[in-house]
MIVEXVO-376009 format. One record per residue (C-alpha): z, x, y; residue in three letters. Coordinates in nm, 3 decimals, always signed. Each point is the difference from the previous one (the first is absolute). Example, Ala and Ser with C-alpha at 12.3 -4.5 7.8 and 13.67 -1.06 7.14 Angstrom:
// MIVEXVO-376009
       Z       X       Y residu
  +0.780  +1.230  -0.450    ALA
  -0.066  +0.137  +0.344    SER
This chain:
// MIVEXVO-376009
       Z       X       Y residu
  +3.685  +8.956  +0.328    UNK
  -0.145  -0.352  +0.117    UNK
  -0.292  -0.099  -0.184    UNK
  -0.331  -0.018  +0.289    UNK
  -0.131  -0.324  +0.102    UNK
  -0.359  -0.091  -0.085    UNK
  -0.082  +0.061  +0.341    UNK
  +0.139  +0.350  -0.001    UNK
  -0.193  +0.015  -0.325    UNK
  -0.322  -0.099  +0.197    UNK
  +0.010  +0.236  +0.255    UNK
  +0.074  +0.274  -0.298    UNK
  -0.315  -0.135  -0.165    UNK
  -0.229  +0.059  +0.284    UNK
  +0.188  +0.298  +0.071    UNK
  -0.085  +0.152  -0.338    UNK
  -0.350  -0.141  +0.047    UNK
  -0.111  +0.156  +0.304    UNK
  +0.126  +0.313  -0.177    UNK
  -0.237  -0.036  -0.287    UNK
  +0.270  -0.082  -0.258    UNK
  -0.178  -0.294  -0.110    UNK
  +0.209  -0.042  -0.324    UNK
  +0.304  +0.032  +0.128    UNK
  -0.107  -0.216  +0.322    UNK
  -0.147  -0.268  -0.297    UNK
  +0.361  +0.000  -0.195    UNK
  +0.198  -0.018  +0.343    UNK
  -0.206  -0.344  +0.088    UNK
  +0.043  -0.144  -0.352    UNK
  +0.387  +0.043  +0.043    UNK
  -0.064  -0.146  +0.369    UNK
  -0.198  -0.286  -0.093    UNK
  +0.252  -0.113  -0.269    UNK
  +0.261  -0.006  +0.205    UNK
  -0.176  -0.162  +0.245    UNK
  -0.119  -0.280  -0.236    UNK
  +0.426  -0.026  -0.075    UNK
  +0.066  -0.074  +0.321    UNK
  -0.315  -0.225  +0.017    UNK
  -0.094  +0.160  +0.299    UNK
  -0.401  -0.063  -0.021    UNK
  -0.084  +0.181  +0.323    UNK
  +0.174  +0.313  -0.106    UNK
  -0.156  -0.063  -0.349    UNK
  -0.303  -0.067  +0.095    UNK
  -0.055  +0.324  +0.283    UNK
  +0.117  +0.181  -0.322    UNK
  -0.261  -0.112  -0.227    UNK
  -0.248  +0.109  +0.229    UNK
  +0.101  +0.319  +0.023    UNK
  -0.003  +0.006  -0.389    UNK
  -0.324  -0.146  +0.030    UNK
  -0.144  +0.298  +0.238    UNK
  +0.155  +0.275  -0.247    UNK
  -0.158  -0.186  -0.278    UNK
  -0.367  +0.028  +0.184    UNK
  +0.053  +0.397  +0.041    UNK
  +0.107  +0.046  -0.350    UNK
  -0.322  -0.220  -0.105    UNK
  +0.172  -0.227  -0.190    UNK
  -0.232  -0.283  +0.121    UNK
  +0.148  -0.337  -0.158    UNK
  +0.343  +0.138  +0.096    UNK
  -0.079  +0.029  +0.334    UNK
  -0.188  -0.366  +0.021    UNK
  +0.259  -0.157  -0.181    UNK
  +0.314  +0.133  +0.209    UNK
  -0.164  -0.053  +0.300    UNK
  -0.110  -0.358  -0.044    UNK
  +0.320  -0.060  -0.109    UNK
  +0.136  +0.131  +0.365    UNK
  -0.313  -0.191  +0.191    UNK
  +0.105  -0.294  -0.206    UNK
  +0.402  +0.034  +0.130    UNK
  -0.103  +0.047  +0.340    UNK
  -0.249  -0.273  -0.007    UNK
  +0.282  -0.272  -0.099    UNK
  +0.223  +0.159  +0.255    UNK
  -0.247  -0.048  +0.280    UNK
  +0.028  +0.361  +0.099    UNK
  -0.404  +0.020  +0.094    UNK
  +0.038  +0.365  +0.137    UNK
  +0.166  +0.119  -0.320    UNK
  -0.239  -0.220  -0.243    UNK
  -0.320  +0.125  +0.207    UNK
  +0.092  +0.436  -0.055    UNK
  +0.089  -0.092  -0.359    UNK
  -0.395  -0.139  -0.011    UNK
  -0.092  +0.292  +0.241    UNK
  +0.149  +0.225  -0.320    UNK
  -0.177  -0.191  -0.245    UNK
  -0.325  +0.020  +0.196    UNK
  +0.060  +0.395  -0.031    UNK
  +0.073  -0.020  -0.353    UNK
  -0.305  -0.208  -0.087    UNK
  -0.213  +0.270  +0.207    UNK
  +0.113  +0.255  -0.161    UNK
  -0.074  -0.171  -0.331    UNK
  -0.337  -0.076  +0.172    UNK
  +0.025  -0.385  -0.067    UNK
  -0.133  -0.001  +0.372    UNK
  -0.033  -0.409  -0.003    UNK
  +0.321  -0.040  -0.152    UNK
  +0.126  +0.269  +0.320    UNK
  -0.212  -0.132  +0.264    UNK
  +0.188  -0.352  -0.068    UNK
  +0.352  +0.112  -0.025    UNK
  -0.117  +0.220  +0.399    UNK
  -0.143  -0.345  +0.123    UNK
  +0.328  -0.168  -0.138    UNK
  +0.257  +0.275  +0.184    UNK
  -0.210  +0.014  +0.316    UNK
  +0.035  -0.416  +0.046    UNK
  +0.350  +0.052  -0.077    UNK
  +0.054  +0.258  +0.282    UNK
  -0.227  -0.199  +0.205    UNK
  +0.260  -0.284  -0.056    UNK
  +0.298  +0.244  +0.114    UNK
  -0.201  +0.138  +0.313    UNK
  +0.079  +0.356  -0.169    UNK
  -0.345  +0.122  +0.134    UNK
  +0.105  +0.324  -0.107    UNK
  -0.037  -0.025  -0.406    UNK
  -0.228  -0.273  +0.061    UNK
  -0.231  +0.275  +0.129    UNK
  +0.070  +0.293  -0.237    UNK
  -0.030  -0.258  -0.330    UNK
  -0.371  -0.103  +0.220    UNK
  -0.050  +0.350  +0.004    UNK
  +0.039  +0.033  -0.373    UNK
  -0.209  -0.276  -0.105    UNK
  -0.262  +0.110  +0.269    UNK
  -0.025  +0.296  -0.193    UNK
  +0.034  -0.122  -0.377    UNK
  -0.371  -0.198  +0.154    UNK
  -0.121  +0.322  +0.111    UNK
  +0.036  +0.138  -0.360    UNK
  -0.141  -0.315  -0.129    UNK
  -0.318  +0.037  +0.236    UNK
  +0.043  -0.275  +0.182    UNK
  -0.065  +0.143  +0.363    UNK
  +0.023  -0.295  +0.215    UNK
  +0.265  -0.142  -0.168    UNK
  +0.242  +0.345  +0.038    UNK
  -0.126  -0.005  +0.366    UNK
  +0.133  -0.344  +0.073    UNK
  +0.354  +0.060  -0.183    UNK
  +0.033  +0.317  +0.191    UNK
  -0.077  -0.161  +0.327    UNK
  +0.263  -0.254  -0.134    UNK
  +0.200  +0.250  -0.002    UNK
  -0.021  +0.174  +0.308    UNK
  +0.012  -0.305  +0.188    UNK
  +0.341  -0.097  -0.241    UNK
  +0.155  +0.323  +0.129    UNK
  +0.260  -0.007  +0.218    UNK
  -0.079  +0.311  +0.231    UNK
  -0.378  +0.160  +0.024    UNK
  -0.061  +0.400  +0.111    UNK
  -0.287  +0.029  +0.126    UNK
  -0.150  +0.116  -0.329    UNK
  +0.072  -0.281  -0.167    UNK
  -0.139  -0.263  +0.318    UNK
  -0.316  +0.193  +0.002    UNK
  -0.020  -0.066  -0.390    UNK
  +0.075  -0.331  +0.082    UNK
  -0.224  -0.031  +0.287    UNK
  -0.297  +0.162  -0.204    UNK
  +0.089  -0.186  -0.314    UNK
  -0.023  -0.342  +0.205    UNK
  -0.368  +0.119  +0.119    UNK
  -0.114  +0.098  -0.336    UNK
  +0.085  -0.314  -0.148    UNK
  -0.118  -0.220  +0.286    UNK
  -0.334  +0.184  -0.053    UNK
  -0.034  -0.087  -0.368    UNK
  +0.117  -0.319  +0.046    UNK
  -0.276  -0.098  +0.233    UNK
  +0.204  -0.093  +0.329    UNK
């Protein structure tokens, strides 16, 4: 029997994950990440630590979870991969929600939506706008959720016509309360 690679360990990690075996998902990644980190393959290290990181936020094990995914925003910051770096921060932003630290969230959003922004991925750009537009609306901050979430239906990269009625009504609103 041939021992599996870390990237076959990977894909059994998220495997296990999206069948709710978070444990054995978690002890799958740590075996993944190590070899990884052998190899000193950083992107495959680093796209592992995340999805530590992301178990870590649904078992609540807060500074876990901030620690291990810094560390992975960190990695992909210093190997340029933007895209990467910016759904680490996206996760982060969740994390930080969920612990209701909604500045701390609402920065790591603004940080992953400028990195999308950079990679023209309109697509996350506009569901990580979407977030932060509502992390404002729990905060009470009305005008400010209306402008991220116009932000973010203008980001996305194909409008229904649910969504470019939203738009189109969202753009009015705020046109009215801004006085133009």
């Amino acid at each position: 029997m041939t021992a599996k690679t870390p990237e076959q360990l990977n894909e059994e990690g998220l495997t296990l994950f999206r069948r709710g075996k978070v444990e054995e998902a978690l002890a799958v990644f740590e075996t993944a990440v190590s070899l990884y980190a052998a190899q000193q393959n950083e992107p495959g290290q680093a796209e592992t630590l995340n999805n530590m990181g992301v178990i870590y936020r649904v078992k609540r094990e807060w500074e876990t979870a901030v620690t291990t995914l810094q560390q992975a925003a960190a990695i992909f910051a210093q190997l340029g991969d933007a895209n990467r770096q910016a759904q680490t921060l996206a996760n982060l932003g969740d994390l930080r929600a969920a612990q209701k630290q909604r500045d701390e969230a609402a920065r790591n959003y603004s940080q992953a939506s400028a990195l999308f922004a950079q990679c023209n991925d309109r697509d996350k750009q506009s569901q990580v706008l979407r977030a932060l537009s509502l992390l404002r609306l729990r905060q009470g901050q009305w005008m400010n959720a209306m402008m991220r979430m116009e932000e973010s239906l203008t980001a996305a990269p194909r409008l229904g016509l649910g969504r470019w009625l939203l738009r189109a009504l969202l753009r009015f609103a705020l046109g009215l309360f801004s006085g133009k």
